[in-house]
C-alpha positions in Angstrom: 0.0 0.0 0.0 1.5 3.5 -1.2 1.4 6.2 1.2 -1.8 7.6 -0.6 -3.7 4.5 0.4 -1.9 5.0 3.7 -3.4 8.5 3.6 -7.1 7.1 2.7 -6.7 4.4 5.8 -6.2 7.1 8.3 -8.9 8.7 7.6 -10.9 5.9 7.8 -9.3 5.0 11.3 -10.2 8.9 12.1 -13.8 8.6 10.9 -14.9 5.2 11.7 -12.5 5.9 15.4 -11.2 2.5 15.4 -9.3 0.7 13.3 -11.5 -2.5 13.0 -13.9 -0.4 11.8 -11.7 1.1 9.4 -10.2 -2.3 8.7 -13.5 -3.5 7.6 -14.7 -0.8 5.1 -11.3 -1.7 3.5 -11.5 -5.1 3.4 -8.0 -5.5 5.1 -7.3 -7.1 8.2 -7.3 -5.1 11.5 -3.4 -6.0 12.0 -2.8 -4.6 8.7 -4.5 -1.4 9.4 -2.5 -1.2 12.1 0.8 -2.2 10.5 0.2 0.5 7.7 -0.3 3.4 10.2 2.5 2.4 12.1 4.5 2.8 8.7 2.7 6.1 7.2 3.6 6.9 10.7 7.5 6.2 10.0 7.6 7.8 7.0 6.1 11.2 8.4 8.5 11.0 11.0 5.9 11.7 13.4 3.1 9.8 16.0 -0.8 11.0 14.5 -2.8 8.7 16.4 -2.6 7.8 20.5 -4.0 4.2 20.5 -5.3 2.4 23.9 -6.8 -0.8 24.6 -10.6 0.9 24.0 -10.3 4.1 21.5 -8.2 5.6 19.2 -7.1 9.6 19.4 -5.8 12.0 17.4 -2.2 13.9 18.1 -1.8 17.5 18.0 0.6 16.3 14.7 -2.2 14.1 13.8 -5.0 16.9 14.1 -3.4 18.9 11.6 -2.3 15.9 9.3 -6.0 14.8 9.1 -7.4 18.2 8.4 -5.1 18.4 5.3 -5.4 14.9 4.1 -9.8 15.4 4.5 -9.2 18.1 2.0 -7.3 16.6 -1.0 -9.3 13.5 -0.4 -12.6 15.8 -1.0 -10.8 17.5 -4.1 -10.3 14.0 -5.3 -13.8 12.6 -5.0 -14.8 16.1 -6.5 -12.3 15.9 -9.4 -13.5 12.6 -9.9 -17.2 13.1 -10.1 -16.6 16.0 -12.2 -14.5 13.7 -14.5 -17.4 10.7 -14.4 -19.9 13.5 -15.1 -18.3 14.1 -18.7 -18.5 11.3 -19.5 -22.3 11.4 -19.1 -25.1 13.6 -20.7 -26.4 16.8 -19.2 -30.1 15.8 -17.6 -31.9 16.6 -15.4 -34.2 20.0 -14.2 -32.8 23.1 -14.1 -34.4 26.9 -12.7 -33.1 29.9 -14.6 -33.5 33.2 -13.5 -33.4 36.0 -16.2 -33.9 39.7 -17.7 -36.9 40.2 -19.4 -35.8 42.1 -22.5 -32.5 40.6 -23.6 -34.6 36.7 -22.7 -37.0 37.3 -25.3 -34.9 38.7 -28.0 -32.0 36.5 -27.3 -32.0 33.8 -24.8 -35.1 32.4 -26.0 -34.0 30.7 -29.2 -30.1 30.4 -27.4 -32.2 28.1 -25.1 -34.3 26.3 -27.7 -31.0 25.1 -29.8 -29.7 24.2 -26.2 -32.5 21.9 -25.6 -32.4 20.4 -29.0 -28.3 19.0 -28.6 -29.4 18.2 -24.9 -32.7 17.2 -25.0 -33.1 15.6 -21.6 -32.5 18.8 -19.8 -35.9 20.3 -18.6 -35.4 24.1 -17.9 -38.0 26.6 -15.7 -37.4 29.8 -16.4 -38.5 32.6 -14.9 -38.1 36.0 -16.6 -38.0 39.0 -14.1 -36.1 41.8 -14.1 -35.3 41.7 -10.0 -32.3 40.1 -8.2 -33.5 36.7 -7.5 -32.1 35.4 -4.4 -30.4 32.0 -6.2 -30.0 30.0 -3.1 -33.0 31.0 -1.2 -35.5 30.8 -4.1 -34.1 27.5 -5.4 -32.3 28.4 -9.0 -29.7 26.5 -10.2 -28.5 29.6 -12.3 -29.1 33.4 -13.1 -28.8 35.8 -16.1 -27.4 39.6 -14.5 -26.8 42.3 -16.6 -24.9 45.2 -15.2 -22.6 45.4 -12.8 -22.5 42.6 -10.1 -22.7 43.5 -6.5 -20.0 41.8 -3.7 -21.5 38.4 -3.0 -20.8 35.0 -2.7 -21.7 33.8 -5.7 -19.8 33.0 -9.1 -19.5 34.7 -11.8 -18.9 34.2 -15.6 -19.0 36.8 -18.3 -21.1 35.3 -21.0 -20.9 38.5 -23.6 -21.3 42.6 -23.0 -23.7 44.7 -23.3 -22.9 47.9 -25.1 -25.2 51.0 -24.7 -26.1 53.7 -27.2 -28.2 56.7 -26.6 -30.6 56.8 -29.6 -33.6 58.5 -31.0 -35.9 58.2 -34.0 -35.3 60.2 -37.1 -38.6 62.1 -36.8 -37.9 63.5 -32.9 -34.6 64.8 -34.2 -35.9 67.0 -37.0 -38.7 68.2 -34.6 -36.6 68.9 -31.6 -33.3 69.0 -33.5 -30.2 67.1 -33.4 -27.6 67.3 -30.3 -24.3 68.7 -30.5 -22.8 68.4 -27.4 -23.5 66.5 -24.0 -25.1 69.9 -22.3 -27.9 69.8 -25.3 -29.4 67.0 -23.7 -30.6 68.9 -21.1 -33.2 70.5 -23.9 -34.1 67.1 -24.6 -37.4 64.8 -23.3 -35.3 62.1 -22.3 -37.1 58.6 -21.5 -35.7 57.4 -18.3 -35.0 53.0 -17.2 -35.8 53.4 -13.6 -33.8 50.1 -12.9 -30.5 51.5 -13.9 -28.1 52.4 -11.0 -27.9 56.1 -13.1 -31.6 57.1 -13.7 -31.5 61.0 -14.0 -27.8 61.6 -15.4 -26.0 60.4 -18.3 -21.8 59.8 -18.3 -20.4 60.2 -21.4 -16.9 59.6 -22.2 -14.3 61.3 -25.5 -10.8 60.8 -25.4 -10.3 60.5 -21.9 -12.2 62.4 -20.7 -16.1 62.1 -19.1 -18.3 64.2 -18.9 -21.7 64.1 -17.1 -25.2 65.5 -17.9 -28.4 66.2 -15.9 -31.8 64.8 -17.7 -35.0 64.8 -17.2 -38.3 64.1 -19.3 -42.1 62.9 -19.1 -41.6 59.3 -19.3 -39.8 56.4 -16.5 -40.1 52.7 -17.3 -38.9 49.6 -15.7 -38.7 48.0 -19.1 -36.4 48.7 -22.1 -38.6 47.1 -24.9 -41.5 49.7 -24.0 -38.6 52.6 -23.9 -37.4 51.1 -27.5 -41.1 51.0 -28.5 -41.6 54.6 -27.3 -38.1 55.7 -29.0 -39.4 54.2 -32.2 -42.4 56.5 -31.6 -40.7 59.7 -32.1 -41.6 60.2 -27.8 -37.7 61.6 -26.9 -33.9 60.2 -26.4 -32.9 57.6 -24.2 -29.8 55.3 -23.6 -30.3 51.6 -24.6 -28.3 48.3 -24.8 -27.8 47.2 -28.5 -29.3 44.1 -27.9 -32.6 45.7 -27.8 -32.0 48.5 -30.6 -29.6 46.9 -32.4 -32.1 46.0 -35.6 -33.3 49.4 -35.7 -30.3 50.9 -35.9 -29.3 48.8 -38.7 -32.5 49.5 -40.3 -32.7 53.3 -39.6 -35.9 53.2 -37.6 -33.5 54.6 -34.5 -30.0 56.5 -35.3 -27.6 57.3 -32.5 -27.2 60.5 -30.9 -24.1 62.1 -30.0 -22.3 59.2 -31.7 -18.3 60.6 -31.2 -19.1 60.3 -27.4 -19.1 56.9 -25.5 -21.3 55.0 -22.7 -19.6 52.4 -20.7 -20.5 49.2 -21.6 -22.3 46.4 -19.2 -21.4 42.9 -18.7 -23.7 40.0 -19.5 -22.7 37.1 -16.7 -23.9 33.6 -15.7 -24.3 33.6 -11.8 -24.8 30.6 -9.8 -24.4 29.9 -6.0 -21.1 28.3 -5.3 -20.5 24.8 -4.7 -18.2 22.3 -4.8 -18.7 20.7 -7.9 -21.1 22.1 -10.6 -23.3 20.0 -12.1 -23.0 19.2 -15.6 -26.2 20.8 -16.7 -25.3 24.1 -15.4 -21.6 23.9 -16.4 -22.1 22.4 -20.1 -25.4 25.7 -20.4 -23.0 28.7 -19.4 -19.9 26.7 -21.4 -22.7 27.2 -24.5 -24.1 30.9 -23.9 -20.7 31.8 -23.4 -20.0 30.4 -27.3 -22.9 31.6 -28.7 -22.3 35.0 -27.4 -19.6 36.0 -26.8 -16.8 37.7 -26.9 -18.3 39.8 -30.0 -22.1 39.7 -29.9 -23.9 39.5 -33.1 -26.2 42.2 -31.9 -23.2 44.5 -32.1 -22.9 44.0 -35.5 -24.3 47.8 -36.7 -25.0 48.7 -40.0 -24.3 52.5 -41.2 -26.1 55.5 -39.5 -24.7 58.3 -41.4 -27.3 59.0 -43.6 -30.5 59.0 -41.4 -28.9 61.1 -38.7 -27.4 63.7 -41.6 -31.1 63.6 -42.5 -32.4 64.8 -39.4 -29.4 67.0 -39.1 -30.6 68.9 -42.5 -34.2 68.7 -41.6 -33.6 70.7 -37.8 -31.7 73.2 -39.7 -34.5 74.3 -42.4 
């Protein structure tokens, strides 16, 4: 027996407190067990266990020696599992928590194709825009946007979210086109009550940002009803591209203010740490993250020069 095994049959001795008992669960005799301590024992240079005729105890040496080996024995059953696991395919019910918005544009048929190469994977999903608590409400997984607070949970980056301030065409020949991040102040500007900066807008040129006061008639929790409003001709409003990104590239919306940037959000997969993740959840974030990321297609934006020099023109006559 190697001095892993050796390793393995102390603990045994330590958990079962007896090295019969230990001597069974290995299928070994009890004089062997006690033989292959004595020896780990030798090669350690050091006494771990106090025996008597009636129990076995732990030395201070041994106290320490046992809390070590527990732990690489753990890592190895984990290691193990998760190697087993592989081998094996993804099943099982899984609870997803995610945003409304980018779930129906996006994570919707990312989900369908998902089910279709792992077809015994039953997903719940519930769409909400709130911060679910994962462990407490029983998901196995979360879709955030933004920026993550301190927690104990895990996080991986599954794409980014870029943000553009847009506007229709026709709003920007009636109220006329900004120039300058202090214009927007003139502006009905459409407000997402759930973002952590609802009444100011940070824009950023060469190094340098610069930050604006808005205000206008309309607040929404939802960014497909702010879209639907922009579309509208209702005022200007800051959007991820995942929502506008087809309007843009159809000229329904054009960008405002398009030499200045807005910081960009990230797009992450949070779950509730554990010791080994199950395949389910690992081989689903494994997939968003490839069908996502690290360019999204929604980025992908056509030209905007020509509608926006339109309105240009048309709030000069």
């Amino acid at each position: 027996m190697d001095k892993f095994q050796g390793m393995q049959l102390f603990a045994r001795v330590v958990e079962a407190g007896s090295f019969t008992a230990a001597a069974e669960a290995l299928g070994i005799s009890r004089a062997l067990a006690s033989k292959l301590i004595q020896t780990l024992e030798e090669s350690l240079g050091v006494r771990l266990l106090n025996r008597t005729t009636r129990r076995v105890s732990l030395t201070d040496a041994g106290r320490n020696y046992y809390q070590r080996v527990s732990e690489i024995l753990a890592q190895l059953a984990d290691a193990e599992a998760e190697a087993a696991e592989l081998q094996v395919e993804p099943r099982g019910r899984m609870r997803l928590s995610a945003p409304i918005s980018f779930s129906t544009r996006h994570l919707a048929p990312a989900l369908s194709e998902f089910q279709r190469r792992y077809p015994r994977v039953e997903l719940e999903v519930e769409l909400s825009d709130r911060l679910v608590d994962l462990v407490d409400e029983g998901f196995d997984l979360a879709i955030r946007i933004g920026k993550l607070a301190d927690s104990s949970l895990v996080a991986r980056r599954i794409a980014s979210a870029c943000l553009v301030m847009v506007a229709a065409p026709g709003y920007l020949e009636r109220a006329g086109v900004p120039k300058q991040p202090a214009d927007l102040g003139k502006h009905n500007f459409m407000v997402y009550t759930l973002a952590t900066r609802r009444d100011e807008v940070a824009l950023e040129r060469d190094g340098t940002t610069e930050t604006t006061r808005v205000h206008g008639n309309l607040r929404v929790d939802n960014g497909d009803y702010i879209a639907a409003a922009a579309l509208a001709g209702h005022g200007i409003s800051v959007l991820p591209t995942f929502i506008v990104g087809e309007h843009l590239q159809r000229g329904e919306l054009v960008r405002v203010l398009e030499e200045w940037t807005i910081p960009s959000l990230g797009i992450h997969a949070v779950y509730a740490q554990t010791r080994s993740l199950p395949a389910k959840t690992r081989v689903l974030i494994d997939f968003l993250v490839e069908r996502f990321g690290p360019q999204p297609y929604w980025d992908c934006l056509g030209p905007q020069t020509a509608a926006l020099d339109a309105a240009r023109e048309s709030a000069m006559v």
